[in-house]
N, C-alpha and C positions, 0 to 999 in steps of 0.2 A: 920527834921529827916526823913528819906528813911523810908521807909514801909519795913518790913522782912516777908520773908516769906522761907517754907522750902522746899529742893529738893527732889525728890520723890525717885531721886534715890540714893543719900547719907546720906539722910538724916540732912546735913548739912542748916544751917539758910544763909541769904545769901541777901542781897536787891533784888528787884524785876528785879532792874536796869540790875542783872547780869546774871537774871533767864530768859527761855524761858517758855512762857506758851504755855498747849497745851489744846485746847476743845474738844467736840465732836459735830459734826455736821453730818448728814444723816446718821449717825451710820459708822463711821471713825473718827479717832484720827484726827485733826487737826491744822496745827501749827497758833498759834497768835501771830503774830511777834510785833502787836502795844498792844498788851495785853488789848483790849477791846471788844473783841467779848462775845456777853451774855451768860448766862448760867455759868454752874459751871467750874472752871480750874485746871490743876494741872501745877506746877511748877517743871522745872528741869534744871539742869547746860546745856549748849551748849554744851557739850564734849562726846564724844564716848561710854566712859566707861559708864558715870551717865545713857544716854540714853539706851544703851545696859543694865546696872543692870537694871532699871524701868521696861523694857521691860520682862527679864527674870522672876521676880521678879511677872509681873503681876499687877505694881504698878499702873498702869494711868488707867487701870480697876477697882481697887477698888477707887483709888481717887476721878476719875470722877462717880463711882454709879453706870457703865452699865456692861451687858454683853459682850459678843462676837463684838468685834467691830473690825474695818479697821486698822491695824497697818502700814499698806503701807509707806505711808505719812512721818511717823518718821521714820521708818526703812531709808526712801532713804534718810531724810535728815541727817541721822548714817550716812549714807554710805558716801555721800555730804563728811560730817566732815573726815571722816576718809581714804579718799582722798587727801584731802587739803595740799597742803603744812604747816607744823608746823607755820611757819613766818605766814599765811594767819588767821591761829586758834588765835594767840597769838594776831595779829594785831587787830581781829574783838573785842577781850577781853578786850584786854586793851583800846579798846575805847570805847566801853561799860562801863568800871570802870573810866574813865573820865568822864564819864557825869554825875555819883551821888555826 
């Protein structure tokens, strides 16, 4: 059985498989794309909107424990996505949900 866990910005449950983690390190949010980097993480969907709620929302600050941190990071990979051609988002998801 997939490990669940929930989005920070939907708040929906969701396998890990489909979730992006993000940590902190040097005091900036940053992305874990193989979801092993130490310390504590929060989870949230690949997609614009989720990323953008979290972000408004203030959520990967309390999830993660810290203050005033580096939003940088996320912000451009928001922007990255919401760039993307649609086919290129849906292509990276759906193979992501093959693999659980």
């Amino acid at each position: 059985m997939s490990q669940v866990r929930t989005c920070i910005g939907c708040r929906s449950r969701a396998s890990r498989t489909a979730l992006l983690r993000v940590v902190v390190a040097d005091n900036r949010l940053s992305l874990d794309a193989t979801a092993s980097a130490p310390g504590r993480g929060a989870w949230v969907h690949p997609t614009v909107s989720c990323i953008a709620t979290a972000l408004e929302r203030r959520a990967f600050r309390r999830a993660l424990r810290v203050g005033d941190v580096d939003e940088s990071e996320v912000r451009a990979y928001a922007d990255k996505l919401s760039e993307a051609p649609v086919s290129d988002v849906t292509a990276k998801v759906d193979r992501t949900m093959d693999q659980s």
